[in-house]
N, C-alpha and C positions, 0 to 999 in steps of 0.2 A: 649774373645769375643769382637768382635770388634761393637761400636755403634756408628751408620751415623747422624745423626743432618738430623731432619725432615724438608723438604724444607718449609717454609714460605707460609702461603696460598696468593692467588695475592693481590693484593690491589684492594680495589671494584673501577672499574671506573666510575667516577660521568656523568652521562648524565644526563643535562638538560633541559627542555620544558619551553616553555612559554602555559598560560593560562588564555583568555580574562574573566572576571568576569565581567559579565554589563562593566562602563566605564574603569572600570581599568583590568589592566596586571601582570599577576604574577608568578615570575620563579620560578620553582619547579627543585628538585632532585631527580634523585634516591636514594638517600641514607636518603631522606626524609627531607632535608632542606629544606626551602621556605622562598622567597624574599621579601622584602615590597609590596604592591598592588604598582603601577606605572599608571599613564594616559597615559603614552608612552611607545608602546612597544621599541623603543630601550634605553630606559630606564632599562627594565626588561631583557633583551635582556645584556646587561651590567653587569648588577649584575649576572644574570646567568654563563656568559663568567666568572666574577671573582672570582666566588666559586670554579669553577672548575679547574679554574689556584691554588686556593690557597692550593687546594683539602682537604680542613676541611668540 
């Protein structure tokens, strides 16, 4: 009996959102991380970008 090695399920891919809260901005994940509050969204916009690059 021959046994195949189950393929790996995919890796979740992180898609991120920004989210104004009154003054501040805050990147979120799908996979349920979330960024410091930010007054600048390309602030939040940045941490967003680098979770997603680190993908933790």
């Amino acid at each position: 009996m021959v046994h195949e090695d189950e393929p790996e399920p995919p890796q979740q891919q992180h898609r991120t959102t920004t989210v104004d809260q009154g003054r501040f901005c805050v990147a979120r994940c799908t996979c349920g991380w979330r960024g410091p509050a930010r007054r600048a969204r390309s602030l939040a916009r940045t941490d967003a970008e680098g979770h997603a690059l680190s993908g933790v």
